[in-house]
Steps between C-alpha positions, in 0.01 A plus 500: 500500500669835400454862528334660191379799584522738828416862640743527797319527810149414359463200255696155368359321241665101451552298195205261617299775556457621865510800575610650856406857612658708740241728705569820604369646822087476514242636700194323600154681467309630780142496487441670878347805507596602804863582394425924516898564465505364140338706198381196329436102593542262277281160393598189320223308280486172291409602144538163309637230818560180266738755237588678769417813403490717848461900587608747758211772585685882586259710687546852665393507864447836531233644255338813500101571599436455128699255368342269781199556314598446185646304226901488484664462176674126438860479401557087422899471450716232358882460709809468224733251498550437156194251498751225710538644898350798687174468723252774660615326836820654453577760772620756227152463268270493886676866590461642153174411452371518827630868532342557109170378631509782812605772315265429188229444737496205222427095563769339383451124360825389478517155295725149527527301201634219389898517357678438259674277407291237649186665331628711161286778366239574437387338853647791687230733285235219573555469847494857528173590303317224705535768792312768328237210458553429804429863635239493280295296689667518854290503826837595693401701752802714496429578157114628560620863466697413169385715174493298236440768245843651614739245484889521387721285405891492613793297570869539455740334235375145400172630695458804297514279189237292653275809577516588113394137389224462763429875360425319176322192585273738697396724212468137313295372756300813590421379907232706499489647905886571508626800325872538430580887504852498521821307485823560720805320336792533718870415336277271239714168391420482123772441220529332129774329355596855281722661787497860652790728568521440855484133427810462280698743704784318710393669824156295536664199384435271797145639562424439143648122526210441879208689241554210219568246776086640631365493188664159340412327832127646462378527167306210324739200328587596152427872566771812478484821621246625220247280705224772539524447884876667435459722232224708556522627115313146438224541701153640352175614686238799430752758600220760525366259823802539639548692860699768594869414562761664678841318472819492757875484407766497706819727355762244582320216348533345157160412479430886500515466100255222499236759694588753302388330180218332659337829574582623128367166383140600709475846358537360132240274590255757567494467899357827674694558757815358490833686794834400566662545852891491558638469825876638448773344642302174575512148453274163392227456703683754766159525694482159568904487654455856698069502547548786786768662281453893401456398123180229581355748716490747215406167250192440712331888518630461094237189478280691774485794278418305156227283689327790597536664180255238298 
């Protein structure tokens, strides 16, 4: 049994294929209410148990007069990982989005799927559109003050990709009580086997190498990087349908380029409202290393703002 492919510190994948991952710190979920220190509490729930497909609930503790009263806009996002690690149970992802979901004043459905590259795509964009049917027809209590008419879509790197393709099979599928009026991609993981700038130069070399590693180990058998799922040039939809978008890079990653052109590839297409967001001077997925950092404070009133906005 030998190595054939490894991300230090997070996954080895064996010639007989097992695969061994490496788990950062998590955080369990709280569902007391009674915890008046903390600005949100936190829920897990069992979306699809035999899969598993499983959830973690954000909610703010502290809402005003009227937002008691009323209906609080859904954000449902997808963790990255380049489709093969990551989980919502990780302590990074819990802060983040727990924070997001107190500042918002936002429920935040944060979503566990099934990896790669046990289960290939597309069942990572399966897995995660059977939780919008799932919301669809939830009795959750903790979701009773949930507006389904204002729900957004977000995730970061492989989960921003995801949030696009559920994007799509929504507008396919038309679920008619849940309305998608925005998506957040944060640092989204696309790519195609034609390479950018930033991707041939020497200096992202390595990080280049652990993307292809992501995407060989996750896309279907037979499949490249034009695999629609990658390139997002391949995809089609009714554009017009499509929801508002505002799009996060990060200046010191490669896969700035890939945003870039993703939001010039929406505004050919006819999409609305289509923003780009860079934060300078940052990294991949920075928010999820540093979630009480200076920079994700100013991400979250950034997604705060643009929910708000709709």
């Amino acid at each position: 049994m030998s190595l054939v492919a490894e991300a230090p510190g997070f996954l080895q994948v064996f010639s007989n294929g097992t695969v061994k991952r490496f788990i950062p710190q998590t955080a369990s979920s709280s569902a007391e209410w009674s915890n008046i220190s903390c600005t949100y509490n936190s829920k897990d729930v069992i979306i699809h148990p035999s899969k598993p497909i499983t959830a973690r609930i954000f909610l703010p503790t502290h809402p005003t007069s009227s937002d008691s009263l009323s209906q609080l806009p859904l954000l449902v996002y997808f963790h990255g990982g380049g489709f093969c690690i990551g989980s919502t149970t990780w302590l990074g992802y819990h802060v983040f989005l727990g924070n997001l979901s107190a500042t918002a004043k936002t429920i935040v459905f944060s979503v566990d799927y099934r990896l790669a590259p046990e289960n290939k795509l597309p069942i990572a964009y399966e897995d995660c559109y059977s939780a919008l049917e799932w919301l669809s027809s939830s009795s959750e209590p903790w979701l009773r003050h949930a507006d389904l008419s204002s729900v957004f879509l977000s995730g970061d790197s492989a989960g921003g990709n995801i949030a696009h393709q559920v994007a799509i099979k929504a507008i396919k599928a038309n679920i008619l009580n849940i309305r998608i009026k925005g998506l957040v991609p944060i640092h989204p993981f696309f790519g195609s086997e034609t390479r950018t700038e930033l991707e041939l130069a020497d200096s992202s070399a390595d990080a280049v190498a652990m993307n292809d590693m992501f995407w060989k180990l996750s896309l279907p058998e037979g499949c490249d990087r034009d695999f629609y799922g990658c390139n997002f040039d391949k995809g089609e939809t009714e554009w017009s349908l499509f929801p508002a978008v505002m799009v996060f890079v990060a200046g010191l990653d490669f896969l700035k380029e890939r945003g870039v052109m993703y939001v010039e590839f929406l505004k050919r297409k006819g999409v609305k409202k289509v923003s780009l967001v860079e934060a300078e001077g940052e990294s991949h997925v920075f928010h999820v290393w540093n979630p009480e950092s200076e920079a994700t404070y100013l991400l979250q009133k950034q997604i705060t703002s643009f929910i708000q906005s709709l």
